[in-house]
PyMOL CGO cylinders between C-alpha atoms (Angstrom):
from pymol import cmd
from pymol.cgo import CYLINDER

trace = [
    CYLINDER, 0.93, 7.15, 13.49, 2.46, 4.49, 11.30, 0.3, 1, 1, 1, 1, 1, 1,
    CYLINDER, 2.46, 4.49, 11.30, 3.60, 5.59, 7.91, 0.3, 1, 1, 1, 1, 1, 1,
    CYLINDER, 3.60, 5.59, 7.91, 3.87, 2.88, 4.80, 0.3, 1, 1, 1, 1, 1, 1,
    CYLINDER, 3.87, 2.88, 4.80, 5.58, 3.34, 1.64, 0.3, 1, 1, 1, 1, 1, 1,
    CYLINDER, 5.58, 3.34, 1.64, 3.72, 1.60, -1.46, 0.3, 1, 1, 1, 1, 1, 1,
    CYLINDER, 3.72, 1.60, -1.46, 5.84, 1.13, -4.37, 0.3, 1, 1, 1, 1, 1, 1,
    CYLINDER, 5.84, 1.13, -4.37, 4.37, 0.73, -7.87, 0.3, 1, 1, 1, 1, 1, 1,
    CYLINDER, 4.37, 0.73, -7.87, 5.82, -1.57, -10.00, 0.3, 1, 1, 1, 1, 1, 1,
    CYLINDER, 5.82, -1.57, -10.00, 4.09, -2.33, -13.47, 0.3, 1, 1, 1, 1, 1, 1,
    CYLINDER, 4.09, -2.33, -13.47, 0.62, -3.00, -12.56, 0.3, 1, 1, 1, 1, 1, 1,
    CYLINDER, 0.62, -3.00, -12.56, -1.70, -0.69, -10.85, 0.3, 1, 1, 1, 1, 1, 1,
    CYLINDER, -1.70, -0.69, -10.85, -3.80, -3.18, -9.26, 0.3, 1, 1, 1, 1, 1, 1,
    CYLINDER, -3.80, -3.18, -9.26, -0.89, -4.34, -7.46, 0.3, 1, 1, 1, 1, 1, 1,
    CYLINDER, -0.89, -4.34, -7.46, -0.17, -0.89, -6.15, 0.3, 1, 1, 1, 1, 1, 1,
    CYLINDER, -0.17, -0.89, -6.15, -3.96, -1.14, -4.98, 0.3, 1, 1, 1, 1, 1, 1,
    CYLINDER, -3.96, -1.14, -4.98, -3.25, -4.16, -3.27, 0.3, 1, 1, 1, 1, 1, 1,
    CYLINDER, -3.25, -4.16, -3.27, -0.49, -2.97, -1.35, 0.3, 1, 1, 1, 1, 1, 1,
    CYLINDER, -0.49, -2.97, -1.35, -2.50, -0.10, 0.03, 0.3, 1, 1, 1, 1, 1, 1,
    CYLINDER, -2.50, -0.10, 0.03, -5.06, -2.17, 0.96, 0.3, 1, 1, 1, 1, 1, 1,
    CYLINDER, -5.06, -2.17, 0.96, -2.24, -3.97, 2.84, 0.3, 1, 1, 1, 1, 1, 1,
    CYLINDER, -2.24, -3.97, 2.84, -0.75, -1.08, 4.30, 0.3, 1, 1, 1, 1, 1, 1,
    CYLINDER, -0.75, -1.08, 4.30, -4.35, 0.69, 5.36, 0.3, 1, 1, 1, 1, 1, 1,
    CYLINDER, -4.35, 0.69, 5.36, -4.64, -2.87, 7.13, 0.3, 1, 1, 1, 1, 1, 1,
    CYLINDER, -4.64, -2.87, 7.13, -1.78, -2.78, 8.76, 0.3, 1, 1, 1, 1, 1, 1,
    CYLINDER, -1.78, -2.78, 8.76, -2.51, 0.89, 9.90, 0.3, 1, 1, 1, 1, 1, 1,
    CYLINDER, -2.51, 0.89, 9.90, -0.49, 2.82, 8.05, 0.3, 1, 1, 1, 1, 1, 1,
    CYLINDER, -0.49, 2.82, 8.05, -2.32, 5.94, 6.56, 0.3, 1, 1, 1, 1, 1, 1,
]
cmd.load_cgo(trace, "trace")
C-alpha cells in the first residue's frame, strides 16, 4: 500500500488537487 503526504499550502483547491494526484498515483 503506497502512502502520500498532501501538504496544504494557502489554497484549498490546491490541496484538492494534490489528492487527486496522489489517489492517481495510488496512494490512499
Amino acid at each position: 500500500m503506497k502512502y502520500g503526504y498532501a501538504r496544504v499550502s494557502t489554497e484549498v483547491q490546491n490541496l484538492h488537487q494534490q489528492i487527486d494526484a496522489l489517489t492517481a498515483a495510488g496512494c490512499s
